[in-house]
N, C-alpha and C positions, 0 to 999 in steps of 0.2 A: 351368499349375501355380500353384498359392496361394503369396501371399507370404508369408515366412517369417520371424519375427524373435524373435530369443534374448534374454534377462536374465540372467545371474548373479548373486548381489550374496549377501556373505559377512557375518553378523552381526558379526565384527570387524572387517571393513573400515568405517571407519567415517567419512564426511565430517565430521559435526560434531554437536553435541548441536543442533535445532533450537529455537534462541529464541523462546518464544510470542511476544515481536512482533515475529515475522515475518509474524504473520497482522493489521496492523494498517492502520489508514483514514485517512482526512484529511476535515475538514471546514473549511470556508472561509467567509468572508463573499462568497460570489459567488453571482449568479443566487438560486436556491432551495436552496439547500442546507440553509442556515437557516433563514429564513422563507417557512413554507409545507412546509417539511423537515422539519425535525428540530423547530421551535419553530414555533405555529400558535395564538394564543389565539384560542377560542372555535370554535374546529374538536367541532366533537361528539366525539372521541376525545382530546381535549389533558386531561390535567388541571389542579389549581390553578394549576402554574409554568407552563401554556400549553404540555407539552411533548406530542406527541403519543405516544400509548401504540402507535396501530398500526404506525409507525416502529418504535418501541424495541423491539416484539418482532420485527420484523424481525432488527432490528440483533442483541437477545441473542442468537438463535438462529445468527447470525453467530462468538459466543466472539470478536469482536474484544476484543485485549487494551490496546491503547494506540492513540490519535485523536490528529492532530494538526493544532492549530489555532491560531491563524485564517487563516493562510494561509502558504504564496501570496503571489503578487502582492500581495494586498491588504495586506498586512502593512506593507509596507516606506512604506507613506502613513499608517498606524494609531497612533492613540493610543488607549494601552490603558485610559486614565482617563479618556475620553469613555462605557465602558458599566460604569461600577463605581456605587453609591449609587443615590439613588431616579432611579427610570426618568425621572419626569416632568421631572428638572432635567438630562438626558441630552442633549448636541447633536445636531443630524443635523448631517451633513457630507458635503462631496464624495468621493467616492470613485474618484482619479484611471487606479486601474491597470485596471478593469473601467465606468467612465462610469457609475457610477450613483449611488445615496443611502442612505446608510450610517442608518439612524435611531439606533442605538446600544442600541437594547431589549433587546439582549442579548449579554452579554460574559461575561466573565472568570469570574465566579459562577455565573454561571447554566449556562458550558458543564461546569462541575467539578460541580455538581447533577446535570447530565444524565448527565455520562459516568459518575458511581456508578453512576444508575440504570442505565444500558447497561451495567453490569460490566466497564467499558473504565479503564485511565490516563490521563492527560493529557499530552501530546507538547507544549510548548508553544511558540513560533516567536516570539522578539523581533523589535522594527523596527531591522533597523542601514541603514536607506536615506535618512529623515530623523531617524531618533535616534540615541541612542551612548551610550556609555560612563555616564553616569548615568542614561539610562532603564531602560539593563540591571542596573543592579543596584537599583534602586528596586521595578522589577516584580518580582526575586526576593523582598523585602523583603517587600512585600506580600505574594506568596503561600505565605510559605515562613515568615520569620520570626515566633518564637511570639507576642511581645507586646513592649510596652515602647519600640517605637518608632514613630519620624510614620507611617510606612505600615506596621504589621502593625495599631495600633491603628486606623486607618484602616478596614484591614479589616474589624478588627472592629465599628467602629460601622456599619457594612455588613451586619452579623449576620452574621460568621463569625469568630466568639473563635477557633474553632481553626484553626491553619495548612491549608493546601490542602493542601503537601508535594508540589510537582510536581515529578519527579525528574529528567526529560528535557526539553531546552531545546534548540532548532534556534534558529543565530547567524545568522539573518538567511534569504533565501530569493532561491535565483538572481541572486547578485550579481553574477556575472558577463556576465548578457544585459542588454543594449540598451534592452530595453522595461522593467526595473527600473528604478521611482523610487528613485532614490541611484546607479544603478551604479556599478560602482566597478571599478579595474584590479585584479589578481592581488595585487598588491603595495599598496597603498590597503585592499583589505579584507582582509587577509591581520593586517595591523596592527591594524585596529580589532577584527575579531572576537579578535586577542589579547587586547586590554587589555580588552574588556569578558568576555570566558570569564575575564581574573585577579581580575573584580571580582566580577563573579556568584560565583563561588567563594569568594571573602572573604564572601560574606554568608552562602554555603550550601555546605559542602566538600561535600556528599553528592551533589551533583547530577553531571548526565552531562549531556556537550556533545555538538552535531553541527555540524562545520561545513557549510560551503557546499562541496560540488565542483562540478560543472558539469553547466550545467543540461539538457544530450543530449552525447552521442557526440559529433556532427555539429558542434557551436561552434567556430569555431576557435581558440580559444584550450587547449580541451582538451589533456589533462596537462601543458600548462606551468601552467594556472590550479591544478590540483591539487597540482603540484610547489612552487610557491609559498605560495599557501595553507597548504601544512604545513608547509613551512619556518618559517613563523611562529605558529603554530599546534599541533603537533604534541604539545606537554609540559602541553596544557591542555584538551585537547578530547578525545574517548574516540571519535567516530566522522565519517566524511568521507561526504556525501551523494550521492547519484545521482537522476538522473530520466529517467524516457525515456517515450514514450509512441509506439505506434506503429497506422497509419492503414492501408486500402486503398479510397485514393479510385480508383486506374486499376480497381479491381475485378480483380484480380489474385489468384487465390486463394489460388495454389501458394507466393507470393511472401508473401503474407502470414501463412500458416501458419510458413513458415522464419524469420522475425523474431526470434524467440527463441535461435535461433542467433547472432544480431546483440549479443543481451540478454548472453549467455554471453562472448562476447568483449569486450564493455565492462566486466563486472564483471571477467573476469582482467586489464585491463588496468591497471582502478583498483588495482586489488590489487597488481600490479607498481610502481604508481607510491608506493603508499601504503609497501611493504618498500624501495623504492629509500628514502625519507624516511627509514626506520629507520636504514636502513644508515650512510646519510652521517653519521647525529647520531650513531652508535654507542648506540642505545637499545635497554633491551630490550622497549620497552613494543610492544604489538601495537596498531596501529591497525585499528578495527572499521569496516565500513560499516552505511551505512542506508540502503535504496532508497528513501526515502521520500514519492516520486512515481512512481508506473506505471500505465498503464491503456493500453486503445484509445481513442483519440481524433480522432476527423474527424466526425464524423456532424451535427453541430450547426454547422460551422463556415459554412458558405452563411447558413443561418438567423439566427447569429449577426451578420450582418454589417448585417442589415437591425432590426435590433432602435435604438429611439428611444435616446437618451442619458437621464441623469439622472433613470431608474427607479430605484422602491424596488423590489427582488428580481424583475427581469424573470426569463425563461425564459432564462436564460445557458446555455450548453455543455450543452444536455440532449439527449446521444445517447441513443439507442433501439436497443439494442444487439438481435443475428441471434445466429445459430447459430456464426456462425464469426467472430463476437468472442469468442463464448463457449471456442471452442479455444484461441486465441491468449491467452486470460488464461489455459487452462487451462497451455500451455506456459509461461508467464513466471513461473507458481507453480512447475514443473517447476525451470525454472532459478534460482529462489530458493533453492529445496531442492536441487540439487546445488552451491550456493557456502553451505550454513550454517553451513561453518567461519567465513567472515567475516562475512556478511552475517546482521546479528542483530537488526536490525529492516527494515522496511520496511512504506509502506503505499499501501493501494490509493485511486486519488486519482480519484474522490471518494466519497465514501459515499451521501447522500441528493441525485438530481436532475440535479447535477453531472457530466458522463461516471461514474455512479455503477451500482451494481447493483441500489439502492432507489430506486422511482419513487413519486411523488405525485401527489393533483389534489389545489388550494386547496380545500378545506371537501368533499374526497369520499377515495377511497378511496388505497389503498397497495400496491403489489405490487414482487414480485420480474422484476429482468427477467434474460435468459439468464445474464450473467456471474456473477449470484450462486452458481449452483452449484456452478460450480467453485471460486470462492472458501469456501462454507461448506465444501465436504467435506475442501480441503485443512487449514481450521480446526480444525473435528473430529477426521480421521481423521490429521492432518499431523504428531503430534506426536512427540517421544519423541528418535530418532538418527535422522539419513540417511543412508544408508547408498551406499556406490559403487557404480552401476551397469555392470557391465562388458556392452556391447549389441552383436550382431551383427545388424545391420538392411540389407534394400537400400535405397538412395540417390538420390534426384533432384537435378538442377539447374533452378535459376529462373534469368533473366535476370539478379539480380543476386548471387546465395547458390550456392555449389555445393555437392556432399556432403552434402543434407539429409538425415536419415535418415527413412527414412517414422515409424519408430517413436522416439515423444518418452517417456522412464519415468525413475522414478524412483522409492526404493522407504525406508520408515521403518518404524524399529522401536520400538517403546514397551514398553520393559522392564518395568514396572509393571503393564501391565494383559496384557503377550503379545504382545499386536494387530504387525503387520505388515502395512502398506498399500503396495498398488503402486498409481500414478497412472500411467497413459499414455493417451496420445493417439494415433490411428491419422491420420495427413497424406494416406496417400492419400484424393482425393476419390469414387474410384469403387470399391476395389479391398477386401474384408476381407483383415485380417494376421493369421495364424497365431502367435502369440505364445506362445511357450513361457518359463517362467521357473525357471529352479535353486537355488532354497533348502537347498542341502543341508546346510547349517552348523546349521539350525534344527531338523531333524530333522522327522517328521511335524507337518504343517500340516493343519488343520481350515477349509473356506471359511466364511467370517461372511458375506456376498454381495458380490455384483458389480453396483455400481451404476454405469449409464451414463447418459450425455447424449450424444442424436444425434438427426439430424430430417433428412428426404429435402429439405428445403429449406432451404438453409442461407443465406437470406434472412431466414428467419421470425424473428419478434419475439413478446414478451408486451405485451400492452398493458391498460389499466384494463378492458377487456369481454372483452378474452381472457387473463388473466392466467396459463394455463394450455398456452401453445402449445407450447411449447420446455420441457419440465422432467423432469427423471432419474427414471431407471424400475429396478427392482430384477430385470430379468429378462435381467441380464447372462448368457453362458454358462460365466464357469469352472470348472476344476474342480482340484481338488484331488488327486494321487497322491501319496500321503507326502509329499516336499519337493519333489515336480516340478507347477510350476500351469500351466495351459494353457486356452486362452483364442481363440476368432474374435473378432477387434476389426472394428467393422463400421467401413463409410466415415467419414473423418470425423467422430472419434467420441472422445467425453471417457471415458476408465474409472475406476472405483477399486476395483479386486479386495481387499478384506479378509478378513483370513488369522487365526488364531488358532491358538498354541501350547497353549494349556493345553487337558484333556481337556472 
């Protein structure tokens, strides 16, 4: 007998208005992400700024709304006035948190140039690891303020008279791990990222803070570093961060499809820990999250180990992502979109190279590898409200995860245009799921198509000669009766059933 798995989901039940950036990136001074990434002079497709065109349409066709940059790691060693004025008088420098050589060719300017052109914002990440309290409000100064002082004039003899206006600012990045230059205790950066989010504010009240939460589940220090952190924190910052990233090195398949259930229990725990903060202060203010580190991440770590020190932009964390990273990003967008009450940005870490979904060769070509798909269609098709998905699915156990439901959904409605997307993922590896879904709130639904990604080898990779191995196919099967959709999800298998209300 075929497995069997139900949807409900009611146009007023409603999780949350989905935040366009929730569909947002991260770019870094690591490895290639930048140069050879996203910046390439004299690459046959770069223009004037050196910025490569066949990335950027990559990336537009992405709709990412907000990037955030420069890092990372790198950050918290980073001085943001070593890549501002002419390139030529620009330092190289050590770059302690990834071993390699920083040239400075390109910063602060140039990535606010690029991200126009990508139709993206600027997510911006100060250093609180060796700086503080005056670099943070200097570098808002600079980019924010109109004129008339040492650093907006600055700017502008830089050739930029008008402000940047960057409205989102991350206070520092995983301060609480070990391998952070500056780390620092709960209480040590709990304080500082106070006093520098009251000053950044004195120069710029419009702006929006993130602070640091922790940087996995797994830290031990986790929800006392959160509980703390907002304790001091909490009446100056508008969102508390998260990162997680997860791996299957034992090649484990079952175990790593479930992950995302892992993902779902950290964001409600932050969320408990973020209303517990409210409560004690007696606030009515709502603390927002940002996920804004996720991805699969192991594939590079061997390779990296063997890589020389004190490269300019080695081949850093460039995993080459299969079929079944491509689910596990597709579930973690899944559980995005069931937390969009709180979770109002997040981004996918990294964008070009980097554990990234955009791949490069130095002076050759650009492709997509598996994970991009799921991440554009959620882009695309993701917008609008999420809606509560009520699921009757049968269940597996892994050795570490139990009650996984075979069926991973998740379903949005986009007032404005009709559109109604269901995203699910099928976790068995051998078995199609009988998916039936119950719109009945919305009255007669019309299918727009069913678009899948799935591939009998869920090894397979895209690479620059086969850029085309793993890529979504419009010959999904479902179908439409009035408000009842119905659907075979094949093994292993990303969907996005698009639905339309208007005639």
């Amino acid at each position: 007998m075929a497995l069997l798995a139900k949807m409900v989901v009611d146009k007023d039940f409603v999780i949350g208005n989905v935040d366009d950036r929730l569909y947002g990136s991260f770019i870094e001074h690591l490895g290639r992400a930048v140069y050879g990434g996203i910046y390439e002079p004299g690459h046959p497709q770069a223009n004037e700024q050196g910025f490569r065109q066949d990335v950027l349409r990559l990336v537009q066709d992405l709709r990412v709304p907000i990037i955030r940059y420069p890092g990372g790691n790198f950050v918290s060693g980073y001085d943001w006035k070593d890549a501002v004025g002419p390139l030529e008088s620009r330092p190289r420098k050590l770059d302690l948190a990834w071993r390699t050589v920083e040239p400075n060719q390109f910063g602060m300017n140039e990535f606010v140039d690029w991200s126009k052109a990508a139709g993206s914002d600027v997510m911006w990440a100060i250093n609180l690891g060796t700086q503080g309290i005056d670099e943070a409000r200097n570098v808002v100064e600079y980019a924010n303020h109109p004129s008339g002082s040492y650093w907006s004039d600055l700017r502008a003899s830089h050739g930029y008279r008008k402000p940047h206006n960057i409205k989102t600012w991350c206070l520092g990045n995983e301060m609480d791990g070990p391998w952070q230059i500056g780390h620092k205790t709960a209480e040590e950066y709990g304080r500082l990222a106070h006093e520098a989010a009251k000053v950044m504010k004195w120069v710029d009240p419009s702006i929006e803070l993130v602070a640091c939460g922790s940087s996995a589940l797994a830290m031990p220090t986790f929800a006392e570093w959160e509980a703390t952190v907002l304790d001091h924190t909490y009446d100056h910052v508008e969102y508390l961060s998260l990162h997680q990233y997860y791996g299957n090195p034992d090649n484990d398949t079952a175990t790593f499809l479930a992950r995302s259930v892992q993902m779902d229990e950290f964001i409600d725990s932050v969320t408990a820990i973020c209303d517990y903060v409210k409560a004690k202060k007696r606030s009515k203010k709502k603390m927002f999250l940002s996920f804004d580190e996720w991805n699969v991440w192991f594939h590079s770590h061997e390779s990296d180990k063997k890589l020389d020190p004190w490269q300019i932009a080695p081949p850093q964390l460039e995993d080459i992502y299969n079929m079944e990273d491509a689910l596990v990003v597709g579930c973690m967008l899944i559980s995005l979109l069931k937390h969009a009450d709180r979770v109002k940005m997040a981004c996918l870490a990294q964008l070009v190279n980097v554990i990234a979904p955009i791949m490069t060769e130095n002076g050759g070509s650009a492709w997509a590898q598996t994970i991009y798909y799921p991440f554009m269609h959620a882009s695309l098709y993701g917008r609008g409200q999420s809606l509560v998905p009520l699921i009757q699915s049968p269940k597996y156990d892994t050795k570490e995860i139990t009650d996984v439901p075979y069926l991973e959904s998740v379903a949005t409605h986009n007032e404005e245009t009709g559109e109604i997307t269901i995203f699910a993922v099928n976790r068995h590896l051998s078995e199609k799921l009988s998916f039936e879904a119950d719109l009945r709130s919305f009255g007669a639904c019309k299918l727009v198509e069913h678009l899948v990604l799935e591939n009998e080898d869920l090894k397979a990779v895209n690479t620059a000669q086969s850029p085309g191995t793993v890529k979504p196919h419009t010959g999904g099967n479902a179908k439409a009766d009035g408000a009842k959709i119905s659907a075979q999800l094949a093994p292993a298998s990303w969907n996005v059933i698009r639905l339309t209300t208007r005639p």
